[in-house]
C-alpha positions in Angstrom: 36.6 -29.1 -2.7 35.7 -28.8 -6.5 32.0 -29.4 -5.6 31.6 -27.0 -2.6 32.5 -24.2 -5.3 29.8 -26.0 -7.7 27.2 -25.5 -5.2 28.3 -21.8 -3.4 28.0 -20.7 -7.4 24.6 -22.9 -7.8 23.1 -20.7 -4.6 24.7 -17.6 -5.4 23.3 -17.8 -9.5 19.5 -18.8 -7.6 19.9 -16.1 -5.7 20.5 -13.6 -8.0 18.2 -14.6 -10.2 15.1 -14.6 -7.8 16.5 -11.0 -6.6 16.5 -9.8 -10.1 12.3 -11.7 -10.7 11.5 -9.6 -7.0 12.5 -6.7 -8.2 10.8 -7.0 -11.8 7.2 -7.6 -9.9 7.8 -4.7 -7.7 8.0 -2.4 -10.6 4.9 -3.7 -12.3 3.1 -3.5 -8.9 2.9 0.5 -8.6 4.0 3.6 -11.1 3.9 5.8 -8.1 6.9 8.4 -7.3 7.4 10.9 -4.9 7.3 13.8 -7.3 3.4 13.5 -7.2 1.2 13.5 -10.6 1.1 9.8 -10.9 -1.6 7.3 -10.6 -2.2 3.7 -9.2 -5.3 2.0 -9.5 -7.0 -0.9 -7.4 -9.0 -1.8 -4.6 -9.8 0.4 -1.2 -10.4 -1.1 1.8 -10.9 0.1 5.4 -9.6 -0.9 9.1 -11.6 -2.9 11.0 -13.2 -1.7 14.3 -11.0 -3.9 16.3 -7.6 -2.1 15.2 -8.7 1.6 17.0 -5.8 2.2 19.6 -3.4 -0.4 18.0 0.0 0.8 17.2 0.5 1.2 13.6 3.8 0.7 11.7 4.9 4.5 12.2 4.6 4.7 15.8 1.7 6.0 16.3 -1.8 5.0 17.6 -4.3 3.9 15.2 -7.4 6.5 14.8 -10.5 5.5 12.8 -11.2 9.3 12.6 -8.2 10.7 11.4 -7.2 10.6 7.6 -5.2 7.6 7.6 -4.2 5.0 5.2 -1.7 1.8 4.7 0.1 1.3 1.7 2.9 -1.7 1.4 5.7 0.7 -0.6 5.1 4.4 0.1 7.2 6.6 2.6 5.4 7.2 6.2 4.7 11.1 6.1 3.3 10.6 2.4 0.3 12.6 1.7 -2.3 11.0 -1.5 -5.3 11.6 -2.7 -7.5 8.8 -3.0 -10.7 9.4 -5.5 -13.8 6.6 -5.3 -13.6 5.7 -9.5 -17.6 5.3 -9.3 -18.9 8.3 -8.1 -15.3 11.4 -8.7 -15.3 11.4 -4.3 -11.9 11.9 -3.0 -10.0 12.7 0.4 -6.4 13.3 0.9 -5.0 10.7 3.5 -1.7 10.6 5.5 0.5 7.0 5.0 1.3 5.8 8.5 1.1 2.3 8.2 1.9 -0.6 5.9 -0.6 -2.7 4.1 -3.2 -4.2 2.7 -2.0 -7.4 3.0 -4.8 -8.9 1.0 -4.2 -9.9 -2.5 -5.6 -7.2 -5.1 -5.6 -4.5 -2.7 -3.6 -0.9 -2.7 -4.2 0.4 0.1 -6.4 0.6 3.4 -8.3 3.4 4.6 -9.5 4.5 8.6 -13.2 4.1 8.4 -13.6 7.6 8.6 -11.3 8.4 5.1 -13.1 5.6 3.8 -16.9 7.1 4.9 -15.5 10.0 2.8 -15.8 8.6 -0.4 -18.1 5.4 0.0 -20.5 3.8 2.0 -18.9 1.7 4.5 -21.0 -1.2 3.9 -19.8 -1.9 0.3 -16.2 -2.4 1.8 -14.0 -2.4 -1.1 -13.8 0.3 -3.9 -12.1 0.3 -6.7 -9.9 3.7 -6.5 -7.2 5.7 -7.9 -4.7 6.9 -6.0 -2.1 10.0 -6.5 0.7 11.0 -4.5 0.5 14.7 -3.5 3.5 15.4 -0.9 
């Protein structure tokens, strides 16, 4: 009997303690808040052709012309600006889905945000991003 409370505390300290690491790398991740005026910085990407129609996260239907992005944390209804670091462009996109879920990326643009402020042939920028509303 001694030894099943051995192990329940074993599990329960492990668990706690990877809780308390999780939540450590989420803060590094992003110093973004909702009251706007602060910054992330990383990598843009766009949607591929093949995801025009899909359902994204929110609900709705994925549209490669309308000012959408995905980020992984921010709310759905959150309104940033995104600005290419290499040449000042920006344009204001709408989160509606979740994402990138490739390593070293912030956030993923419809090809038509992305068009806004690069050429989609480089594929990746390197942005910064602002929360406006």
């Amino acid at each position: 009997m001694q030894n099943n409370y051995k192990n329940y505390f074993l599990i329960l300290a492990t668990l706690t303690i990877l809780s308390a690491c999780s939540q450590i790398s989420q803060s590094r991740n992003t110093n973004l808040t909702k009251s706007g005026g602060s910054h992330e910085t990383g990598k843009a990407s766009y949607y591929a052709d093949k995801y025009q129609g899909r359902q994204t996260a929110n609900g709705e239907r994925f549209d490669q012309h309308a000012n959408t992005a995905a980020h992984k944390s921010l709310a759905f209804g959150t309104w940033v600006k995104v600005t290419n670091i290499s040449n000042g462009k920006s344009v204001v996109v709408i989160i509606n889905d979740r994402g990138p879920f490739i390593k070293g990326r912030i956030i993923d643009l419809s090809k038509s945000a992305f068009s806004s402020i690069a050429n989609p042939r480089l594929g990746i920028v390197n942005i910064t991003l602002e929360i406006i509303r």
